[in-house]
N, CA, C and O atoms as a CHARMM CRD file, in Angstrom:
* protein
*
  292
    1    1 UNK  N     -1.51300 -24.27600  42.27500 PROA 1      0.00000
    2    1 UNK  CA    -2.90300 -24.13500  42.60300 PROA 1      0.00000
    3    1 UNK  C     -3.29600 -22.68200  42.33400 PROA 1      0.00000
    4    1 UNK  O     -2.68500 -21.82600  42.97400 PROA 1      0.00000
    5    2 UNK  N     -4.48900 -22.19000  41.24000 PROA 2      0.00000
    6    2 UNK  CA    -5.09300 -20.99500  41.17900 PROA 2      0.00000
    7    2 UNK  C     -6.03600 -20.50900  42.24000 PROA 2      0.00000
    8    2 UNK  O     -6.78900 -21.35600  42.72200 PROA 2      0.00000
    9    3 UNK  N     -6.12300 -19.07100  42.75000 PROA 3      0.00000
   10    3 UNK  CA    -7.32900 -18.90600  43.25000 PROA 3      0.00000
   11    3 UNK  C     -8.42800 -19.07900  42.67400 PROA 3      0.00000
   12    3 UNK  O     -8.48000 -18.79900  41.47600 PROA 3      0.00000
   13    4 UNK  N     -9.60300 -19.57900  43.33900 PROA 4      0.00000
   14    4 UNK  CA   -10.91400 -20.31500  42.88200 PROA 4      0.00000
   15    4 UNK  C    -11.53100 -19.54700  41.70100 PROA 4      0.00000
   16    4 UNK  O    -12.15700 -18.51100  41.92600 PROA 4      0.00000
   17    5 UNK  N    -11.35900 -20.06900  40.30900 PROA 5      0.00000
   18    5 UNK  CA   -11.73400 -19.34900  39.57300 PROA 5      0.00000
   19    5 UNK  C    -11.15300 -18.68300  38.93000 PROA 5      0.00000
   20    5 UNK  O    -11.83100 -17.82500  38.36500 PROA 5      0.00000
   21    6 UNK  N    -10.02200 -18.67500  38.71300 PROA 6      0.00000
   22    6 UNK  CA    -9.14600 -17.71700  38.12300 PROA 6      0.00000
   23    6 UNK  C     -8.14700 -18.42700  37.62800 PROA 6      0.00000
   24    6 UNK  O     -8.18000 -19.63500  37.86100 PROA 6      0.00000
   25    7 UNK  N     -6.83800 -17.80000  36.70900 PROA 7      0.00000
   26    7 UNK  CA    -5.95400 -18.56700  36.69900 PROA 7      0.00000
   27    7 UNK  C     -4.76200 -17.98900  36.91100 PROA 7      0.00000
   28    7 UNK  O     -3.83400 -18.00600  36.10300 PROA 7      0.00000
   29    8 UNK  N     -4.74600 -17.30200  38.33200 PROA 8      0.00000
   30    8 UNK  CA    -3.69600 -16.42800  39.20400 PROA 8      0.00000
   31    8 UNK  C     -3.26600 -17.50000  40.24600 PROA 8      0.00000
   32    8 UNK  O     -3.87200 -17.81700  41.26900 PROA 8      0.00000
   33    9 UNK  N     -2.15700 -17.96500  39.79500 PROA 9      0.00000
   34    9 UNK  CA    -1.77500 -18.69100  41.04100 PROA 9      0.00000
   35    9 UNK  C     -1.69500 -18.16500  42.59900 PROA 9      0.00000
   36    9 UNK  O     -1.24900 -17.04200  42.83300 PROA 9      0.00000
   37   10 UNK  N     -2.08600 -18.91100  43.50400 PROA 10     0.00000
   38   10 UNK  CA    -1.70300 -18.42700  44.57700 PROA 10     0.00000
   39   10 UNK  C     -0.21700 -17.85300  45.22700 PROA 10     0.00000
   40   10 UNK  O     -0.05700 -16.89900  45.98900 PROA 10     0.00000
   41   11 UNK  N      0.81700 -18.78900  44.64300 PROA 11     0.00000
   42   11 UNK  CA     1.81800 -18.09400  44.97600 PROA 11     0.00000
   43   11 UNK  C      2.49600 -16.59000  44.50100 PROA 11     0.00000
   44   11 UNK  O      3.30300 -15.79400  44.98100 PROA 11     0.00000
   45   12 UNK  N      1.57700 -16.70900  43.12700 PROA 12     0.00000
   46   12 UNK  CA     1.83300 -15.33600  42.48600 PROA 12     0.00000
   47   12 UNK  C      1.40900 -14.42800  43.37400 PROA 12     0.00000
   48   12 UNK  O      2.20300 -13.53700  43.67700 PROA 12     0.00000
   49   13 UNK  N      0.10300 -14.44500  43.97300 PROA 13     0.00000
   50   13 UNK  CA    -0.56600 -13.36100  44.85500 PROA 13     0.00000
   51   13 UNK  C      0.83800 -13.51100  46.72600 PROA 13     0.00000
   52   13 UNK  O      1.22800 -12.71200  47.57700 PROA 13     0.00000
   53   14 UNK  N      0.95800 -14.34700  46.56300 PROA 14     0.00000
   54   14 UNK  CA     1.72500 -14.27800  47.90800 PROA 14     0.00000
   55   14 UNK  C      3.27400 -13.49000  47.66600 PROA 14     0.00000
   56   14 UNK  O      3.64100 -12.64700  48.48500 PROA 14     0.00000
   57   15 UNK  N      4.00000 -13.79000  46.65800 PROA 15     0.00000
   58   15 UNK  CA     4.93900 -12.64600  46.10800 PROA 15     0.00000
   59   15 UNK  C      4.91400 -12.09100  46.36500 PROA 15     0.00000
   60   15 UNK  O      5.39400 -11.60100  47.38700 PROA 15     0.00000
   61   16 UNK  N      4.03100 -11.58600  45.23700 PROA 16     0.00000
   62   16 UNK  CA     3.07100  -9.86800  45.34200 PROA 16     0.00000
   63   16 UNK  C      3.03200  -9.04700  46.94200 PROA 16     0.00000
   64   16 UNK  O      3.53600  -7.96700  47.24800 PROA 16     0.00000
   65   17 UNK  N      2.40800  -9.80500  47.60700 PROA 17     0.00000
   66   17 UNK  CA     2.29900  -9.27400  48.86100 PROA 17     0.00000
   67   17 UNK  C      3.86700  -9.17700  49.38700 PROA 17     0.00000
   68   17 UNK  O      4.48500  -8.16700  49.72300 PROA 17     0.00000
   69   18 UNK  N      4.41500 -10.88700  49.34200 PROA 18     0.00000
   70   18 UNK  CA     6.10100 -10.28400  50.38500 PROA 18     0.00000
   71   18 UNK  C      6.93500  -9.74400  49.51700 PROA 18     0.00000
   72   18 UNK  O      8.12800  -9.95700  49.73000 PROA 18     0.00000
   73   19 UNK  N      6.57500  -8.93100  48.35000 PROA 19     0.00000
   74   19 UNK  CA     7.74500  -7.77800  47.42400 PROA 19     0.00000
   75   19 UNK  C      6.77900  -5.97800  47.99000 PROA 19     0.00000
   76   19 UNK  O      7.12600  -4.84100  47.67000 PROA 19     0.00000
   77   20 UNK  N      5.73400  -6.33600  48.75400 PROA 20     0.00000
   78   20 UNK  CA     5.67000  -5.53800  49.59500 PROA 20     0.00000
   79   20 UNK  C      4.13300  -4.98200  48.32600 PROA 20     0.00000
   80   20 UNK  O      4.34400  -3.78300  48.15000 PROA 20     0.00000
   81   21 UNK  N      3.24400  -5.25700  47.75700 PROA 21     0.00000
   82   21 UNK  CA     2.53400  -4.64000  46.89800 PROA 21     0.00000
   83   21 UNK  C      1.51600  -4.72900  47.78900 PROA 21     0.00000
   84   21 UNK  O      1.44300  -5.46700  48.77200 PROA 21     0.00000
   85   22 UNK  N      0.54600  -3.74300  47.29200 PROA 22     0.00000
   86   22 UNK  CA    -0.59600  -3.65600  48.12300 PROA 22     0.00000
   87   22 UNK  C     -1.75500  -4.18000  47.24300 PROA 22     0.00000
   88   22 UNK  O     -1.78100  -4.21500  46.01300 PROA 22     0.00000
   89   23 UNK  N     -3.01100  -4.70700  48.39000 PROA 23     0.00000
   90   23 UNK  CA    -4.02800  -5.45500  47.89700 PROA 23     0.00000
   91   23 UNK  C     -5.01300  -4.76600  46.74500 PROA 23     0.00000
   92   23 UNK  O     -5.62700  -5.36000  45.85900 PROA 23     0.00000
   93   24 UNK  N     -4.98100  -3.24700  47.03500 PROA 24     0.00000
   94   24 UNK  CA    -5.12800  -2.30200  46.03800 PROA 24     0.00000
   95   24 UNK  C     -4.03400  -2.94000  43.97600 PROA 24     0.00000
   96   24 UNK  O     -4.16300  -3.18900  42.77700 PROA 24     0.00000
   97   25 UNK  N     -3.29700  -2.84700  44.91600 PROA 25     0.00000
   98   25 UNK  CA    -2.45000  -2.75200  43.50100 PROA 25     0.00000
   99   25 UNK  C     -2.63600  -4.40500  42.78500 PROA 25     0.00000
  100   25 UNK  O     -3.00000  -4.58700  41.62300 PROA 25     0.00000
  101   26 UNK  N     -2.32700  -5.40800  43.67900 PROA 26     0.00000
  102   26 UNK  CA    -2.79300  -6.66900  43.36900 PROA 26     0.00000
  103   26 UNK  C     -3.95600  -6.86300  42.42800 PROA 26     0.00000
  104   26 UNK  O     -3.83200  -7.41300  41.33300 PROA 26     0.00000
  105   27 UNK  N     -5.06600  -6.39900  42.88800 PROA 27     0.00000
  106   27 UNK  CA    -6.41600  -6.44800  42.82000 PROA 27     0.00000
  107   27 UNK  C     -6.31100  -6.06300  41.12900 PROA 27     0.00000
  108   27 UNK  O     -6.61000  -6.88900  40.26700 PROA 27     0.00000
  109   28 UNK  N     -5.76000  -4.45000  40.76700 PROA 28     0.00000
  110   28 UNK  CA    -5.60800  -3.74200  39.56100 PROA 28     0.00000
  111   28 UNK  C     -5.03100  -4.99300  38.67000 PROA 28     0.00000
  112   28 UNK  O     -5.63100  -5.58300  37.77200 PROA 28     0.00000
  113   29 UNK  N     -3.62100  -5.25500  39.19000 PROA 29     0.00000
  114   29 UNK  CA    -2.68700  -6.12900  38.09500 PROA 29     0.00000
  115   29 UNK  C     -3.65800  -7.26600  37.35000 PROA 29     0.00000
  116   29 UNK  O     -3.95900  -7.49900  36.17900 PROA 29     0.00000
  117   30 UNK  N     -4.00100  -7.86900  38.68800 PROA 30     0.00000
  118   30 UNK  CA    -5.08800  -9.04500  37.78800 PROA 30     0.00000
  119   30 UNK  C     -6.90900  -9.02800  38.51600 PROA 30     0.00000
  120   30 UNK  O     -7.46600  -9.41700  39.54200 PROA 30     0.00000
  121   31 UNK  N     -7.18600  -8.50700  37.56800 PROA 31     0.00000
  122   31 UNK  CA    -8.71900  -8.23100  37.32600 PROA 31     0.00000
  123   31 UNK  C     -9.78700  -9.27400  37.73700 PROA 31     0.00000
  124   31 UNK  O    -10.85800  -9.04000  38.29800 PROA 31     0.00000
  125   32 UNK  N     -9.12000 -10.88100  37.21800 PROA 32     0.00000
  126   32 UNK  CA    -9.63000 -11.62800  38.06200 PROA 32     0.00000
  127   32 UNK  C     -9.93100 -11.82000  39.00200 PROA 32     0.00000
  128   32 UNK  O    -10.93400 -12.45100  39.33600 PROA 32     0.00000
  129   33 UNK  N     -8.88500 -11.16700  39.89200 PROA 33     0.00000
  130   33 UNK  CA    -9.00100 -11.37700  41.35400 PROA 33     0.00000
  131   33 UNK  C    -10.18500 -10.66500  42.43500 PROA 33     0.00000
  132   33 UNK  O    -10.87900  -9.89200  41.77400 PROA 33     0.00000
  133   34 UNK  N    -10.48700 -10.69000  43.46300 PROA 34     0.00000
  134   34 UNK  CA   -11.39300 -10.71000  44.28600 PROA 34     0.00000
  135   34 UNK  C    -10.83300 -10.11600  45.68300 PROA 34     0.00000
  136   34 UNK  O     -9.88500 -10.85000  45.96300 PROA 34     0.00000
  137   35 UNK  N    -10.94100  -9.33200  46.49100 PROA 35     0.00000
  138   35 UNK  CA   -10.48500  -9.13200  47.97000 PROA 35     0.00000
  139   35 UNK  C    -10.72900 -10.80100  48.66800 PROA 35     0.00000
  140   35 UNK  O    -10.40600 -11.15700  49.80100 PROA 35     0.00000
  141   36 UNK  N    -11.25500 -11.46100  47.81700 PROA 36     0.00000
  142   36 UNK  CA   -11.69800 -12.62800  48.78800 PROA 36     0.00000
  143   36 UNK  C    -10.20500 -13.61700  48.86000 PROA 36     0.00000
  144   36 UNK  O     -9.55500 -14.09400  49.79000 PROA 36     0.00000
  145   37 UNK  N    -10.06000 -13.62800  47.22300 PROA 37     0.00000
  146   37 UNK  CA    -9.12900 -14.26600  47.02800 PROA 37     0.00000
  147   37 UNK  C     -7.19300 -13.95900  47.86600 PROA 37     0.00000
  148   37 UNK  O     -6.28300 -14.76900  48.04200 PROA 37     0.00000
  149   38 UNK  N     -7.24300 -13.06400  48.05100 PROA 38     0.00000
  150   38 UNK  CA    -6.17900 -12.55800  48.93700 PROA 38     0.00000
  151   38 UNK  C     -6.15300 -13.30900  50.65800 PROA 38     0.00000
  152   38 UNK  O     -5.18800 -13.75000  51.28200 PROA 38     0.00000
  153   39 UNK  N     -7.68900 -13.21900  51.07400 PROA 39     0.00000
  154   39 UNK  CA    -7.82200 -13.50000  52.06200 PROA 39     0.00000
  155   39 UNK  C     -7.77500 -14.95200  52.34800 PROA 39     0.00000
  156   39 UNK  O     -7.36400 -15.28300  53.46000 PROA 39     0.00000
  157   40 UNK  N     -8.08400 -15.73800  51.62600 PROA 40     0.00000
  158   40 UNK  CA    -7.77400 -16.84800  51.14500 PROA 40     0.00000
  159   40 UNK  C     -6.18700 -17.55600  50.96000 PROA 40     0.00000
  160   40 UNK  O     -5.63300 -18.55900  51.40900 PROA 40     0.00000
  161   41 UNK  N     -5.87900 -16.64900  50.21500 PROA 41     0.00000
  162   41 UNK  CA    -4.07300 -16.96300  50.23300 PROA 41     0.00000
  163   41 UNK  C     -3.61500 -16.95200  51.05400 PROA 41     0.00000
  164   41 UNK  O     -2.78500 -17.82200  51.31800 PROA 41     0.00000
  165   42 UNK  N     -3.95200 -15.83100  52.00200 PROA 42     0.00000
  166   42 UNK  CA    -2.81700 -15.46400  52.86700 PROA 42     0.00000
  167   42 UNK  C     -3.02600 -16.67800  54.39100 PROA 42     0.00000
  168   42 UNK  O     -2.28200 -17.19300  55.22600 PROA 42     0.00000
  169   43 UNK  N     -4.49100 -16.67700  54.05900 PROA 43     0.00000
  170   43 UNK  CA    -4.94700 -17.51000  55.04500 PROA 43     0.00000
  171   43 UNK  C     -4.57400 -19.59700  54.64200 PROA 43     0.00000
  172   43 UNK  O     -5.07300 -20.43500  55.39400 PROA 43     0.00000
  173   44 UNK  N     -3.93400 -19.91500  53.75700 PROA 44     0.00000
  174   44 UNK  CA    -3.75000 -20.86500  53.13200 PROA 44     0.00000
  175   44 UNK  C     -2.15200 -20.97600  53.45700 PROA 44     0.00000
  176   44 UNK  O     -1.61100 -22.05000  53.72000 PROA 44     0.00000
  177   45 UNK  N     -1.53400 -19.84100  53.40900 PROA 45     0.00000
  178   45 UNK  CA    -0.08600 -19.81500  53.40700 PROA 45     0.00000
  179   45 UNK  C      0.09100 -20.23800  55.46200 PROA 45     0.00000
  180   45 UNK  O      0.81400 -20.98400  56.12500 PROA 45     0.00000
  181   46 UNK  N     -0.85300 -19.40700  55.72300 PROA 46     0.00000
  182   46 UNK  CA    -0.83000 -19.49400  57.83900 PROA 46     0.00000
  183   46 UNK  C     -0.60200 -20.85600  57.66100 PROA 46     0.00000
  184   46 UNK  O      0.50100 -21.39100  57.77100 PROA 46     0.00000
  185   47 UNK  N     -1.75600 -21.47400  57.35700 PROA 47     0.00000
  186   47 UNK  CA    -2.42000 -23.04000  57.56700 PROA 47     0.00000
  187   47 UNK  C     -1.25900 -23.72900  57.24500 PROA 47     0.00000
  188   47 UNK  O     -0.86700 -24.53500  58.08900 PROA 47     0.00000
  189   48 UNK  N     -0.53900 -23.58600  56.09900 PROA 48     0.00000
  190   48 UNK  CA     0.69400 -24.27900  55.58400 PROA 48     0.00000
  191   48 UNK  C      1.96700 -24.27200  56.95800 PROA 48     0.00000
  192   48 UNK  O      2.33500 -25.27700  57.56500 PROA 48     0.00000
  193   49 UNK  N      2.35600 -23.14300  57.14200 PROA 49     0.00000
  194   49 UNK  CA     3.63700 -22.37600  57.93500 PROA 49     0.00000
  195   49 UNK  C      3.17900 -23.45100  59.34200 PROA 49     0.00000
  196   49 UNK  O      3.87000 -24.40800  59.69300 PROA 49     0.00000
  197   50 UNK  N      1.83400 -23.02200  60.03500 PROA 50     0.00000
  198   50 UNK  CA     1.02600 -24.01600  60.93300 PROA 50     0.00000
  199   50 UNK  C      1.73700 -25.47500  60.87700 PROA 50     0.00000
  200   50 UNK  O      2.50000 -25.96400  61.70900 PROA 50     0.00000
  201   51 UNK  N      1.33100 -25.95500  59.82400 PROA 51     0.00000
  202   51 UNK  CA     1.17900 -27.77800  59.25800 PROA 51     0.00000
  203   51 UNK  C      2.29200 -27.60400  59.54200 PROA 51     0.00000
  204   51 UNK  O      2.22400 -27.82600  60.75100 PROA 51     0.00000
  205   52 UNK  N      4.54500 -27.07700  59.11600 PROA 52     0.00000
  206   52 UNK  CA     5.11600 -27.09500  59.45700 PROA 52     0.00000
  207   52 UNK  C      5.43700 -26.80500  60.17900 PROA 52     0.00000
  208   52 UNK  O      6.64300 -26.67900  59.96500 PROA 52     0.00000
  209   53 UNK  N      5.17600 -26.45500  61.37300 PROA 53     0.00000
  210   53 UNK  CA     5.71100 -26.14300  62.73700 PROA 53     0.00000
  211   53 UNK  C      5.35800 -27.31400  63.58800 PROA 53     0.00000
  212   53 UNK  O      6.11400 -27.83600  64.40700 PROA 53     0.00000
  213   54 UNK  N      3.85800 -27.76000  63.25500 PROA 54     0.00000
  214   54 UNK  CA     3.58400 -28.55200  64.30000 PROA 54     0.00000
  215   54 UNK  C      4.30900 -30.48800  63.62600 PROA 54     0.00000
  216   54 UNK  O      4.25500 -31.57600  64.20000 PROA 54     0.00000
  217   55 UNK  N      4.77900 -30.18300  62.52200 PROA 55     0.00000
  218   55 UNK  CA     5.56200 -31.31800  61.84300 PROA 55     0.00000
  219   55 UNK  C      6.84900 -31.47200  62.44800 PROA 55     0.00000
  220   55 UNK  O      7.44900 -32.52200  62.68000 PROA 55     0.00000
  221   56 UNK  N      7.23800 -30.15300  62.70200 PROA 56     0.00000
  222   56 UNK  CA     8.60600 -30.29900  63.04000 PROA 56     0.00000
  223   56 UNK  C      8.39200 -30.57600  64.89600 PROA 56     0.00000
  224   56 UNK  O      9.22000 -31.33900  65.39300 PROA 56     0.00000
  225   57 UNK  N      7.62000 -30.13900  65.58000 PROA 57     0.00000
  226   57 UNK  CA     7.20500 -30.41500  66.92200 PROA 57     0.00000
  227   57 UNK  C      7.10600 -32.03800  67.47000 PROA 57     0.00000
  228   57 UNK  O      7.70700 -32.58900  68.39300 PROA 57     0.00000
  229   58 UNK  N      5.86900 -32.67900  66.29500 PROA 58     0.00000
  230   58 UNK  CA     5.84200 -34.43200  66.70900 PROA 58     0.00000
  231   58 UNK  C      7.42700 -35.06800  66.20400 PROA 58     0.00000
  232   58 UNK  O      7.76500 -36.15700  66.67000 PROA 58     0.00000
  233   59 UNK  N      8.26000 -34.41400  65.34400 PROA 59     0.00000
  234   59 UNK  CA     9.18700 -35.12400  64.93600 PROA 59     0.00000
  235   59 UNK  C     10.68100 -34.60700  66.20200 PROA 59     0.00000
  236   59 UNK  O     11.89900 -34.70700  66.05200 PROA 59     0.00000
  237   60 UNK  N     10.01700 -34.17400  67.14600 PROA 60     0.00000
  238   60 UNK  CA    10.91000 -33.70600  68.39300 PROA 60     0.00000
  239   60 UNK  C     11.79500 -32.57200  68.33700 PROA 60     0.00000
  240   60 UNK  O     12.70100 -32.51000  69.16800 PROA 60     0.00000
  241   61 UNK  N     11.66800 -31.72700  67.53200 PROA 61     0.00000
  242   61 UNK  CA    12.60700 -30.86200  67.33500 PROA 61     0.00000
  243   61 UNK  C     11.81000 -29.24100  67.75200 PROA 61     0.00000
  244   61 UNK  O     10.59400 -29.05000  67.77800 PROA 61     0.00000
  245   62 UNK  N     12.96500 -28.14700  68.06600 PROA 62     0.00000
  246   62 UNK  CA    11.82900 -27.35100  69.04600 PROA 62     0.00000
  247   62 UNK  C     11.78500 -26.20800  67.58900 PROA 62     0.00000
  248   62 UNK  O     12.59300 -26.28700  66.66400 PROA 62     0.00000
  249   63 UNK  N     11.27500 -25.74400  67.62600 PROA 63     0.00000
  250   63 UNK  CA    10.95800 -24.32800  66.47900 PROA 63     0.00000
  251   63 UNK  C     11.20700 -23.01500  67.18700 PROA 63     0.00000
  252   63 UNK  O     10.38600 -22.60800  68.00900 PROA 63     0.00000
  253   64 UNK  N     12.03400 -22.50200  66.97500 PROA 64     0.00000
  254   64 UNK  CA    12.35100 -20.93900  67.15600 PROA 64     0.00000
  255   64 UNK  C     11.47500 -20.20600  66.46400 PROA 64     0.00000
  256   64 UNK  O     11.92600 -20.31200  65.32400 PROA 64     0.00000
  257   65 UNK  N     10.79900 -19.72900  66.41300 PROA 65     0.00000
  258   65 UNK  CA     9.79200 -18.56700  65.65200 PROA 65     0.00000
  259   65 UNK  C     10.45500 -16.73700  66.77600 PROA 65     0.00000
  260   65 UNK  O     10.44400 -16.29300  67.92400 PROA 65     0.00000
  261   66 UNK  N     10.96800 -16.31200  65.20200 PROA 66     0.00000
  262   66 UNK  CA    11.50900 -14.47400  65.54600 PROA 66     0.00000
  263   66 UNK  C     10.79300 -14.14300  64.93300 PROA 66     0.00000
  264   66 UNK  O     10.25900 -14.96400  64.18600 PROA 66     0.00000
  265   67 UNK  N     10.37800 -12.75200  64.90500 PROA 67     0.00000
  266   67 UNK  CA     9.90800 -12.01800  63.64200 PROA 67     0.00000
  267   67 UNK  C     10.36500 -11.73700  62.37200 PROA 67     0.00000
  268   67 UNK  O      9.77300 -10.81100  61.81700 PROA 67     0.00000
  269   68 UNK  N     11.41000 -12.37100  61.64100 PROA 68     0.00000
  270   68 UNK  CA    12.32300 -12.43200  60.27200 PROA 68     0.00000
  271   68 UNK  C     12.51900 -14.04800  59.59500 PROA 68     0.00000
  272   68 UNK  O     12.77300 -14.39500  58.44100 PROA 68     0.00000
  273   69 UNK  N     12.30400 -14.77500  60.73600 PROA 69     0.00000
  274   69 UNK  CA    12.56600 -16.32300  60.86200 PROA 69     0.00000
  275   69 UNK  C     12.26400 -17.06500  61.44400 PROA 69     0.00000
  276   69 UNK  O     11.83100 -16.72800  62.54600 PROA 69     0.00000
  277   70 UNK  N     12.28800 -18.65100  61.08200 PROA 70     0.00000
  278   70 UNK  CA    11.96100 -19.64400  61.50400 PROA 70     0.00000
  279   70 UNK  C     13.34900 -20.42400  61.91800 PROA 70     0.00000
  280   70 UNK  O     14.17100 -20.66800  61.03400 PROA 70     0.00000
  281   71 UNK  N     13.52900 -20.70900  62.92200 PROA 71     0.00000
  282   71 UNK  CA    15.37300 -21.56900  63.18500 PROA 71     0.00000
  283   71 UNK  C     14.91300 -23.00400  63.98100 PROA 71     0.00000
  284   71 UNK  O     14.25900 -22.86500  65.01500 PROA 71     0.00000
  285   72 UNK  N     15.16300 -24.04800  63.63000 PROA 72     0.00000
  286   72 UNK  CA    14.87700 -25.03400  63.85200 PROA 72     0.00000
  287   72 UNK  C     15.76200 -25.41000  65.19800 PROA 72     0.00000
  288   72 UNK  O     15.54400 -24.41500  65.88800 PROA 72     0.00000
  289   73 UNK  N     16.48400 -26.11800  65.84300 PROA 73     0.00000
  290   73 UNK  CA    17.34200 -26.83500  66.79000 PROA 73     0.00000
  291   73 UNK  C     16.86800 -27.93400  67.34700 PROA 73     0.00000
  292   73 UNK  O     17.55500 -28.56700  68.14800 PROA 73     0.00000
């Protein structure tokens, strides 16, 4: 899936961010992009991480959430 309008995938922009790049530098690499579009990703990736937690919750299992990880049991 691209951000709206572009043909920068979203996961490309989410990389980007967890190899530690900044929205500055993002923004430069691909021209297409938008401050909107970041906000968007990152906010798409929550919603996702979300959808699996509460998947793994109705299917009875408890979710550990640390700050490095997710550990299921």
């Amino acid at each position: 899936m691209c951000a709206r309008g572009t043909r920068v995938m979203v996961t490309v922009i989410l990389d980007n961010l967890a190899e530690g790049a900044t929205r500055e530098e993002i923004l430069r690499a691909y021209p297409s992009l938008r401050p909107e579009h970041l906000d968007a990703a990152l906010a798409y990736a929550a919603e996702l991480a979300l959808h699996d937690l509460l998947a793994m919750e109705l299917r009875g299992r408890i979710a550990v959430v640390t700050a490095s990880k997710i550990r299921v049991r």
